[in-house]
N, C-alpha and C positions, 0 to 999 in steps of 0.2 A: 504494500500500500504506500502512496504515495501523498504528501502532503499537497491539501488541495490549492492549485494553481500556481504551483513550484515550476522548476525547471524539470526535475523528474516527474512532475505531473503530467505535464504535457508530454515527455515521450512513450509512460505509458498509456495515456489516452492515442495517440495513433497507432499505439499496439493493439491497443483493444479495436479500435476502429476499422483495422486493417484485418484482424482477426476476426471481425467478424462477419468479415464476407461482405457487407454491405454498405461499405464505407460508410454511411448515415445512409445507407443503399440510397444514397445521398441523399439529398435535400429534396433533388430533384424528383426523388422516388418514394424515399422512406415515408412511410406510413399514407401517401397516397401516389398509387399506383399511376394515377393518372396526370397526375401534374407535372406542367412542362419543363422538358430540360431542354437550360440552358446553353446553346451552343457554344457560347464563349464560356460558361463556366458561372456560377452566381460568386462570387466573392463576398465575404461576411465578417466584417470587423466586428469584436465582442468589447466593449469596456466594460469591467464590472467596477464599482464606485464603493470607496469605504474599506479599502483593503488596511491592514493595520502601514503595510509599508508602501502605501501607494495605491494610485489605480491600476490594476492588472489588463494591459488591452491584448487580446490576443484575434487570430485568424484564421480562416477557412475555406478552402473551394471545394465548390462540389460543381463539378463536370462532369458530363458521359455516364450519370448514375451513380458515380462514389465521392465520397468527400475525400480530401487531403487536409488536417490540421496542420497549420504550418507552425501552429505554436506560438511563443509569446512575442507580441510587438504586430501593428497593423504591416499589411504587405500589399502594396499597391493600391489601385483604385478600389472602392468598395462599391456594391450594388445594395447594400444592406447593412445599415450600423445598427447595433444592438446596444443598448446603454441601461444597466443595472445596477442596483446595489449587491454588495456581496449576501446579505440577508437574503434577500427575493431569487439570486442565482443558485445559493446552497437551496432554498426551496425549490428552481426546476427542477436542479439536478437530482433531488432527491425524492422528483414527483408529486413533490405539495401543492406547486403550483406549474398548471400552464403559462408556456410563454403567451401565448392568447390572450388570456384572462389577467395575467401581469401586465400586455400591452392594454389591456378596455380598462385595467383598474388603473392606468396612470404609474404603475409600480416598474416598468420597462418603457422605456423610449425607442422605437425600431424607425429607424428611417431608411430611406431609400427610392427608390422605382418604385410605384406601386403596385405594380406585375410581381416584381419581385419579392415585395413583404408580402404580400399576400400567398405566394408561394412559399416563403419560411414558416410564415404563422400556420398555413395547412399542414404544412410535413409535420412541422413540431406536435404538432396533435396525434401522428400516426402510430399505430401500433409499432413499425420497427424502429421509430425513431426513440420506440420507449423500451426498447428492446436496447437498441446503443447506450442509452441513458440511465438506462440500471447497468450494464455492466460497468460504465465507467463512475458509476457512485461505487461499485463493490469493490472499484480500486481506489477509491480516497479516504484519506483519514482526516480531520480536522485539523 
């Protein structure tokens, strides 16, 4: 287990991610089958806010049906900024709270393309994006 949003956190979150077949069977996939992937890739800048030693910003593409965490620090253009407190993200990641319902209650900021939020906020909802999202809680420790 790895201390959440460390340096070893992040590379085993792309172990798990890699590991599990379905990179977030991307963004583009996971948990709806049917929503569009993006040819160029959706790129996803994460700030989580309130970290004890900073804000934690980290990133992600999901291209061709799998995601790639790149890990900590933004990477290039984003189609999608995510902006959380540390409270409200230990709650996605542990399932307490939708990224959805964090976005409609004001508790997540998501900007971007509206094609494109509307594409995160559906996957996030999906069954294997909660499939990703328990294993990589079962690899963090507080």
């Amino acid at each position: 287990m790895s201390r959440w949003l460390s340096e070893a956190w992040f590379e085993d979150v792309r172990r798990v991610v890699a590991d599990a077949g379905v990179g977030c069977a991307g963004l583009a996939s996971v948990g709806a089958p049917d929503a569009p992937v993006h040819p160029d890739g959706m790129r996803v800048h994460v700030v989580v806010t309130g970290v004890a030693d900073g804000d934690v910003r980290w990133s992600c593409t999901v291209q061709d049906g799998s995601m790639t965490v790149a890990g900590p620090g933004p990477t290039g253009r984003a189609d999608v900024v995510v902006t959380i407190s540390v409270d409200n993200a230990r709650r996605v990641l542990c399932g307490d709270l939708g990224l959805s319902s964090a976005y409609m209650q004001g508790l997540a900021k998501v900007e971007g393309r509206t094609g494109a939020v509307l594409d995160l906020l559906a996957c996030s909802a999906g069954e294997r994006f909660g499939v990703v999202r328990s294993a990589v809680a079962g690899i963090t420790e507080d």
